[in-house]
N, C-alpha and C positions, 0 to 999 in steps of 0.2 A: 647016623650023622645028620645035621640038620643041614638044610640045604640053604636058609635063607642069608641073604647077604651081608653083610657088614663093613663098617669102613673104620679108621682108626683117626684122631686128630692129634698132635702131641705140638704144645706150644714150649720150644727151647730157648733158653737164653743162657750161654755162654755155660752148656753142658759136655763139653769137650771131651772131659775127662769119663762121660759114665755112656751119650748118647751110643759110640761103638758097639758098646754091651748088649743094651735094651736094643739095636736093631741086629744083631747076631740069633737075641733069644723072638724074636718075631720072624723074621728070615726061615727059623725053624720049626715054627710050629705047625703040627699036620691040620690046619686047615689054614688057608691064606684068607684073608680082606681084598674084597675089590679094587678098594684103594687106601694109601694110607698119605695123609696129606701133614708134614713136618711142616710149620710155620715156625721161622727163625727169628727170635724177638730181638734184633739189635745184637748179637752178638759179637762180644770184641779178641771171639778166640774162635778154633776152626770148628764151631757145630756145624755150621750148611754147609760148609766143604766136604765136612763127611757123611752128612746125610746125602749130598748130593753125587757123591763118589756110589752109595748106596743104590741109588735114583740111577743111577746108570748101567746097573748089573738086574734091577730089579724096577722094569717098567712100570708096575701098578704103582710104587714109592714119589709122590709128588713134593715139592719140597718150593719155600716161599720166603723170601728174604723181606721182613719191614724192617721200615726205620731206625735206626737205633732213637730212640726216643732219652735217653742220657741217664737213666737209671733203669732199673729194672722191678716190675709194678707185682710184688710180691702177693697182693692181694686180689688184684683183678686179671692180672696177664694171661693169665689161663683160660678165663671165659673168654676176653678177645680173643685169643689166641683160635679158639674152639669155633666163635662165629667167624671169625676171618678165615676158616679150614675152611667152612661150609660154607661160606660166600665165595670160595676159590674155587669149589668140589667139582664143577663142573656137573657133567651130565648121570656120575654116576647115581644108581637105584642103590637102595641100601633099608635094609629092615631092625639094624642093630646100630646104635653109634657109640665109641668106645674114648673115651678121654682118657689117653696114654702119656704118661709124666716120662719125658728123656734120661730119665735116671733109674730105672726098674731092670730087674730081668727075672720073665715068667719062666712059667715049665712048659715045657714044649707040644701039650695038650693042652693047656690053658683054655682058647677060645672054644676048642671044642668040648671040653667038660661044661664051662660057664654055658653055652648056647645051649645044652643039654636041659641044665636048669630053667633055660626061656623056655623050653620046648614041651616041656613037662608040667609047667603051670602057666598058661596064659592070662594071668593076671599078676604075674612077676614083672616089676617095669624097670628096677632098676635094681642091677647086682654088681659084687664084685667079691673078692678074695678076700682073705686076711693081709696083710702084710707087717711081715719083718724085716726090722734093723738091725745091724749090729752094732751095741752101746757100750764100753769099754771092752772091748772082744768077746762080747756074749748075744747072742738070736736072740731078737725081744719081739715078742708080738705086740703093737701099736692095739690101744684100748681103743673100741670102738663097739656100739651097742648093734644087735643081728640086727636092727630098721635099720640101719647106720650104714654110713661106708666111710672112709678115710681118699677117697677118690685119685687113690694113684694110676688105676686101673678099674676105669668104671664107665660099668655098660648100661644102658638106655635103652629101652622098647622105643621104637618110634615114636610111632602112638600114643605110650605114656608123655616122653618126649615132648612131644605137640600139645599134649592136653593140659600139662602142667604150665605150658610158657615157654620151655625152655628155662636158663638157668639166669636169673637175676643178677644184675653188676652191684651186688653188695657185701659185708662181712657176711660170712656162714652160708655164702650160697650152695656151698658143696650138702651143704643140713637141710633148707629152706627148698631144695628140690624133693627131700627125700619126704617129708614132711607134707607137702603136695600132692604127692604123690600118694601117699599114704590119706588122704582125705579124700581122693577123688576111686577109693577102691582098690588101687593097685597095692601090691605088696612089696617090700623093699629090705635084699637081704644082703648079709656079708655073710658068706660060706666059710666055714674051716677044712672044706676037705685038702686034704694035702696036696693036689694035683693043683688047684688052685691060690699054694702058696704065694703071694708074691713078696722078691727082695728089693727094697727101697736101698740103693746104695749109699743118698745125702740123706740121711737122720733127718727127720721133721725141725726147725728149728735153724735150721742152718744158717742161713741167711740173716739171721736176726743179730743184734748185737749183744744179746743175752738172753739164755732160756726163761727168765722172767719173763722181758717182753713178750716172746713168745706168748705163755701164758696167759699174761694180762689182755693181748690181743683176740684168745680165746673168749677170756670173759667178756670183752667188749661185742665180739660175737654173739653170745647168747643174750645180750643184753639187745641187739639191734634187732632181733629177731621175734624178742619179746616173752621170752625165756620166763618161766614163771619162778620168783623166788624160790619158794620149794624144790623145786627140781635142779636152779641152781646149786643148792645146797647140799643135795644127795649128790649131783654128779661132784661136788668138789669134796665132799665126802670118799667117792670111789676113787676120785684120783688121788687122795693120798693115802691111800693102800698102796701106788703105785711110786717108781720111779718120778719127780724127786719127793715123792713120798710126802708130807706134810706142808712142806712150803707151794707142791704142785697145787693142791687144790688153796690154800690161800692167796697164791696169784690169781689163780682163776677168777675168786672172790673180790678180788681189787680189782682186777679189770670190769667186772661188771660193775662194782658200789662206784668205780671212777666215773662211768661212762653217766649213770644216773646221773652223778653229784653236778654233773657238767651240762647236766640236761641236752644228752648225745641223742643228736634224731635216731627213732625206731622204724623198722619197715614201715613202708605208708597202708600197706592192705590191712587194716584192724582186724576186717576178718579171719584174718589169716591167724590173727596173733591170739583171735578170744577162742580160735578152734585150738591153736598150739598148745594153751595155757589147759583149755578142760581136757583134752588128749594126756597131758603131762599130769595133771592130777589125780585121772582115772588111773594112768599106768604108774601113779606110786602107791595109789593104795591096791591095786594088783600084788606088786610087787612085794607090798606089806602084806596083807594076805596070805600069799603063798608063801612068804617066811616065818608067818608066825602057825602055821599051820604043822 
């Protein structure tokens, strides 16, 4: 079992209904966090009442009420959410940092499977689980490529952590870390072992006023990022294999031709985007390769 420390950040806004759950299945798992710091974003139902009812049974559970700010920042709330944990953290030491969504519940080995995986390759910087939904009453595994994470439940090496930046207040920052990461030598994986299942109990999308937008938001993501057409093309490609299957990846496709036509600023690191784009082109003719082989 690994010994080194960790701590957990979860930024909630008006998760009333699922936060109980996700601290029931952390409560339980056989290895605990030094500390776990809930930052309450504005909420206008009882999320910090219960996390803090939490906080009272369970001393390491730190818990932080902002502002209600008058909406809820679907796109960035979560990195504030993340720097304002660690700006709160106090004194504790910590070798893993884990961005924990209010709406999840792991299995109860969870952290110590996942640390497993740090422990065994030290140039692993940033992992997480699978996670499933349930989408008209059927377990869906949420697409996401093994560099990838879907960031419900996602952990950080310090160190990589530190050496990437931290996580950028932009679209696709949850990609644009992993990506970094992956540039500076670390490895970056989404696991399927079943121990590591995690259930998203709010469907990706929720929030939104319609799974297009959704969508279209995606592509405006890969577009800010600097996404190479080609790769656009294949991921919307793969996503209409999937759920909503054919319209899924022409959304995608709109959202990024919009953001162009609009002439939508791209991340400012060019760097960044001429290494993403030759990354993206070796790994499709990889991927061509080993299919036509």
């Amino acid at each position: 079992m690994s010994k080194e420390k960790f701590i957990l950040i979860t930024s909630a806004r008006n998760e009333a209904k699922y936060i109980g759950k996700t601290i029931e299945s952390v409560v339980s798992q056989t290895i605990l966090p030094e500390a776990w710091v809930i930052v309450d974003d504005g909420s206008g139902d009882d999320t910090a009442d219960i996390a803090e009812r939490a906080a009272q049974s369970y001393p390491w559970i730190r818990v932080f009420r902002r502002k209600d700010r008058g909406y809820g920042d679907h796109e960035f709330g979560s990195v504030e959410g993340l720097y304002y944990g660690l700006d709160h953290l106090g004194g504790y030491e910590f070798d893993f940092l884990f961005n924990l969504d209010a709406d999840v519940i792991i299995k109860p080995n969870y952290f110590e499977i996942i640390l497993k995986k740090f422990a065994e390759n030290p140039r692993l910087g940033v992992g997480e689980g699978q996670v499933q939904e349930y989408r008209n009453g059927k377990l869906t595994t949420l697409i996401s490529m093994p560099w990838s994470t879907c960031g419900q439940v996602k952990c950080w090496r310090r160190k990589c952590f530190q050496e990437i930046g931290g996580l950028v207040k932009a679209p696709g920052h949850d990609s644009i870390d992993c990506y970094k990461a992956m540039m500076l030598g670390w490895q970056t994986r989404t696991f399927a072992d079943e121990a590591l299942q995690i259930l998203h109990l709010r469907p990706v999308g929720w929030s939104f006023k319609s799974k297009p937008r959704h969508l279209m938001r995606s592509g405006r993501s890969l577009y800010f990022r600097g996404t190479h057409p080609l790769w656009l093309l294949a991921g919307a490609g793969y996503n209409m294999c999937h759920y909503p299957y054919v319209l899924g990846g022409l959304y995608i496709i709109l959202g990024y031709v919009q953001a162009w036509l609009q002439g939508s600023p791209q991340y400012s690191d060019k760097n960044f985007i001429r290494r993403l784009r030759k990354w993206q082109v070796h790994k499709l003719s990889e991927i061509l390769r080993t299919r036509c082989l």
